[in-house]
DOTORDREN-369624 format. One record per residue (C-alpha): residue in one letter; x, y negated, z. Coordinates in pm, whole numbers, plus 50000, padded with zeros to 5 digits. Each point is the difference from the previous one (the first is absolute). Example, Ala and Ser with C-alpha at 12.3 -4.5 7.8 and 13.67 -1.06 7.14 Angstrom:
2
A512305045050780 S501374965649934 
END
This chain:
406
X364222411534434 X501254999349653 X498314999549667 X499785035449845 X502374993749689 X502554971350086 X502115022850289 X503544991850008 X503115018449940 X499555024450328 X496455008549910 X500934999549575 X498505031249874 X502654996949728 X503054996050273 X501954972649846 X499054965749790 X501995006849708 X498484986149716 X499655003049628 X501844979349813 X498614963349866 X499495014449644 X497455022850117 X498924981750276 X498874977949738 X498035024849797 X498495012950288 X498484969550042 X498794991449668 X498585035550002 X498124997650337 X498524965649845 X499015019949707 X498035022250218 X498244971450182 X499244977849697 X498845032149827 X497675009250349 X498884958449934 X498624999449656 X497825032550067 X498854998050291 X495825000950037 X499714973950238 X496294989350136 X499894977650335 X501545014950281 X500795031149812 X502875016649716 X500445026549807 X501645022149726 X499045031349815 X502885027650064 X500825037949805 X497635021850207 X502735029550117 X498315029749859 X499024985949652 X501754967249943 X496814979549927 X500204969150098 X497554991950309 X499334980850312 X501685014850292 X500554995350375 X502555016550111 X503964996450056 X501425025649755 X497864989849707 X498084972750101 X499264963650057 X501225002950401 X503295009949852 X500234971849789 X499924977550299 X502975017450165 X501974976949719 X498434971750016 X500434996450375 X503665007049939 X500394977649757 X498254973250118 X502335000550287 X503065010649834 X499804971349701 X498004973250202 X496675003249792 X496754991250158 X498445010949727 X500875038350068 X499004995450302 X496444990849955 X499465027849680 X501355029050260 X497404989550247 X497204994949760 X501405036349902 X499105010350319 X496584983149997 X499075019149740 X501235029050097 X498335002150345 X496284990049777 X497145022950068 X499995012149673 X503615018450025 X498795022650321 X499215030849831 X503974995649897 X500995007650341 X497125020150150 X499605026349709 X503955008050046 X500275037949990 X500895004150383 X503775006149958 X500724965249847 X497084980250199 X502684988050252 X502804989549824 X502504969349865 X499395010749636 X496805000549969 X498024997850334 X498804966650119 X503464998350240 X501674987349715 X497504974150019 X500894991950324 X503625003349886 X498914973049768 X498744976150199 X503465005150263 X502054986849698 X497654971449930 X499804992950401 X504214989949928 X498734974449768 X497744982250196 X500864967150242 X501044996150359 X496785008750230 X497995010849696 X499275043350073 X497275004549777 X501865028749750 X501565018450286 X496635001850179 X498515012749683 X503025025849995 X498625011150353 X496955000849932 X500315026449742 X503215019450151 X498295002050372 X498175032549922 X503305018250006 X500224995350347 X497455024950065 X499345020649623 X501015033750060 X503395007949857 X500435003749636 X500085027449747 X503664993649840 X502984983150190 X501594978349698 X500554962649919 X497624995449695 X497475028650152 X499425002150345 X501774999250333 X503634981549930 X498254972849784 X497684991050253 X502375004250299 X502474973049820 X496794976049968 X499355005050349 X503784991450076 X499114969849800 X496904992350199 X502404999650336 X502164982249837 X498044972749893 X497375001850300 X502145006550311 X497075023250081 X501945032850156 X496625019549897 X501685003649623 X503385012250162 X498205022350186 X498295016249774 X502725001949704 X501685025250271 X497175020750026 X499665004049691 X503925004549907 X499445030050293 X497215012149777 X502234999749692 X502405019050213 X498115027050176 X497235005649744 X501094991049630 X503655002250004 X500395037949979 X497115003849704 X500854970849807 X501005010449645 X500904960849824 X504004987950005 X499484968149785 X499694963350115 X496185003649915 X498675025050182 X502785014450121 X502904999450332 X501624972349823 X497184976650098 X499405014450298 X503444992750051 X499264965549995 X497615000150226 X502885011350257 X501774974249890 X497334967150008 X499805014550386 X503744994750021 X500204968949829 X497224985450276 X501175013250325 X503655011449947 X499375032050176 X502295024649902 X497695030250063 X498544991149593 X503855005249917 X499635034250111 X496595001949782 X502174984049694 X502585030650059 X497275024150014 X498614989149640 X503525001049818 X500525033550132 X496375011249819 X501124983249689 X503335006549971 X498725041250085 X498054991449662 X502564984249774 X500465021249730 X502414998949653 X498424975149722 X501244982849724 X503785004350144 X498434987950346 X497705007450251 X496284993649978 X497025009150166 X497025015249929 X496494984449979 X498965028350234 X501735028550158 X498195025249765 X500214984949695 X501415021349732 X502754976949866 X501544960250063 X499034981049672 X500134962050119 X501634977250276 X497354971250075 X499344979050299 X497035019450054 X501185035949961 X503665006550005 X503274988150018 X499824962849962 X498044997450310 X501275024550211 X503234979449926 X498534968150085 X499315021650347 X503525013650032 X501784959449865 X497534987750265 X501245022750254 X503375000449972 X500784963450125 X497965007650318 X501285033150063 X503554993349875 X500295040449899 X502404999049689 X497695034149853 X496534977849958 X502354974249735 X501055028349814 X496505014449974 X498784965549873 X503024998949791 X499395035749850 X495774988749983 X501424968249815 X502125015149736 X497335029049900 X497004970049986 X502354978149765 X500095039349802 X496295000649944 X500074963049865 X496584986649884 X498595034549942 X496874988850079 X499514970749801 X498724974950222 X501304973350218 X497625006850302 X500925004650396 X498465030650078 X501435025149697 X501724969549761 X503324983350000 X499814977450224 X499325023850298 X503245016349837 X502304969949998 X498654989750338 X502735030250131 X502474982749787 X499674968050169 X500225014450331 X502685020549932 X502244967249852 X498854977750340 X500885030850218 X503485007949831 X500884971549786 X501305021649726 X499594982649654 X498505033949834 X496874994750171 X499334963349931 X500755008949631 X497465026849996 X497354980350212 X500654970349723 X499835030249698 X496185013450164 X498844960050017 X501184993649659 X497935036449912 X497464984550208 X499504968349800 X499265016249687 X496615007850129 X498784965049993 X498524993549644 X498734970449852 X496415006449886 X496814982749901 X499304993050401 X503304989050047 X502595012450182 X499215035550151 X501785033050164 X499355031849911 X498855026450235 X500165038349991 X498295003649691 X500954990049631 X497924969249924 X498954995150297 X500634962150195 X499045004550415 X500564975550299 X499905027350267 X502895007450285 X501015034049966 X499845008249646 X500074967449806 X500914960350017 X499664989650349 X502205025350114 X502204990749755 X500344967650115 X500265009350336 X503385016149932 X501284971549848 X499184982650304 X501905022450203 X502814994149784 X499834968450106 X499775002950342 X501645023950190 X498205001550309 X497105001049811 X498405037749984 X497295022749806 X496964982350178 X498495038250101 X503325005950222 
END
């Protein structure tokens, strides 16, 4: 079986290999090196372990953390990717070290004292761990398995946890479904196909109907993608049908915003005031520009389209150039949208959100740093500050490269 990121054009989340053009292929680059000299110079390194300090979510302090969304684990998502993507050993060895340190006795209340909600989870349950260790396991030489039995290690209690509280990609059932896809993938072990159905029945039969989230976050548009990472592996049409199912949720939930359609963060909430990866329309289009090459229905484009044009609206309202609620989450869409249609407009506005993007990396006393979500402050994390950030550019790079959680 193939590696998890490097499918080919039939399996290309993205549908095509259009690419940027060289101009900002090249500042990609520089940018993603940026990142990774950035992650070099302040790292805490200490024998077979490495770390950073990262924004703590809730009050932006900057602390040791585990985890994906925030944390240290997250970090090593990029430098797995990068490693592999620009040839450097070095990346390599930090992400696992990461890992090390990560997995260290003293970071177990992280994971155990989870409120019981978020215990199992990609963004902040030890599966991202495991998810961590899957990337690293692509780095590693012919015959040597030690990551990827680390990632089993860790993942193999979801073969037999009782099903989880919320059914999305960052929180609960989707997220850990598409690592288990991953797992199978990887492995060859049907156990992980096995149960990623069960528990795409239990999305279906028990958390479908109540589920209140539309966003890429939490939301149907990653649960869309777990339909589609089943596609992707075993071309059975029957996650087509699945794919179909989502649109026609989201598109019942489009509403007018900016001149465009939007969604809301939840069905209740009282108004639309952003478009994000996380909540909104920049990754439910993502959802509906991934979709339409697979499905070839004409109405999923111009929901992308319409998603597209109201997240270029917004602009950098947000003021930060993060994955989760930043820019480049936003311009992500854009650079889908351009490799799915080709249309000039969207490589213009992709290239106008990078350029945005860039002017978030400062020079300061501790060299060259990327701000985060808060004014002032410098973090290394995946979802909200520099790793992310240079995971994107990655992806910019590579086409049949994706966002490491799908």
């Amino acid at each position: 079986m193939g590696q998890a990121d490097d499918r080919g054009s039939e399996g290309d989340p993205l549908g095509t290999k259009r690419v940027m053009d060289d101009l900002v292929l090249g500042i990609a680059r520089d940018a993603a090196v940026s990142v990774y000299d950035m992650l070099v110079e302040s790292v805490e390194e200490s024998g077979e372990t490495a770390t950073w300090k990262t924004a703590d979510r809730e009050t932006d302090e900057m602390v040791y953390q585990a985890h994906v969304y925030a944390g240290t684990a997250g970090i090593s998502l990029f430098l797995s990717d990068y490693g592999r993507v620009c040839s450097e050993p070095r990346a390599i060895a930090l992400a696992e070290k990461a890992l090390n340190w990560v997995m260290s006795d003293d970071n177990e209340p992280t994971f155990s004292q989870l409120p019981e909600d978020f215990r199992i989870s990609l963004a902040v349950g030890k599966e991202g761990v495991a998810l961590g260790w899957l990337k690293r396991s692509q780095s590693e030489g012919d015959g040597d398995t030690r990551s990827l039995e680390k990632a089993v290690d860790i993942a193999d209690h979801l073969l037999t946890c009782d099903p989880l509280k919320r059914p999305g990609l960052l929180i609960g059932t989707a997220g850990c479904g598409i690592l288990l896809l991953r797992l199978w993938e990887q492995t060859g072990d049907g156990k992980y196909l096995d149960r990623a159905r069960e528990w795409a029945e239990y999305i279906l039969t028990d958390q479908w109907d109540t589920h209140n989230y539309l966003g890429m976050g939490q939301g149907f548009a990653g649960i869309g993608h777990f339909w589609m990472a089943f596609h992707d592996l075993t071309g059975d049409s029957a996650w087509i049908d699945l794919l179909h199912k989502t649109a026609e949720k989201l598109i019942e939930h489009a509403e007018p915003n900016q001149g465009y359609l939007n969604w809301r963060r939840v069905l209740e909430e009282p108004e639309m005031t952003r478009s994000q990866w996380c909540h909104g329309g920049a990754g439910v289009g993502q959802f509906f520009a991934r979709a339409y090459p697979k499905t070839n229905d004409s109405r999923y484009l111009e929901y992308a389209v319409s998603a597209g044009e109201c997240t270029y609206a917004y602009g950098d309202d947000t003021q930060q150039p993060g994955q989760c609620h930043g820019l480049v989450g936003k311009a992500e869409l854009f650079v889908e949208l351009f490799r799915v249609t080709g249309e000039p407009r969207w490589h213009d506005r992709a290239s106008e959100f990078i350029d945005l993007t860039l002017g978030y990396r400062h020079e300061t006393g501790d060299g060259i740093r990327w701000l985060a979500e808060c004014p002032d402050v410098y973090s290394p994390d995946f979802m909200r500050g520099a790793a992310g950030v240079g995971h994107f550019f990655l992806r910019v790079m590579n086409p049949g490269l994706c966002l490491p959680l799908l």
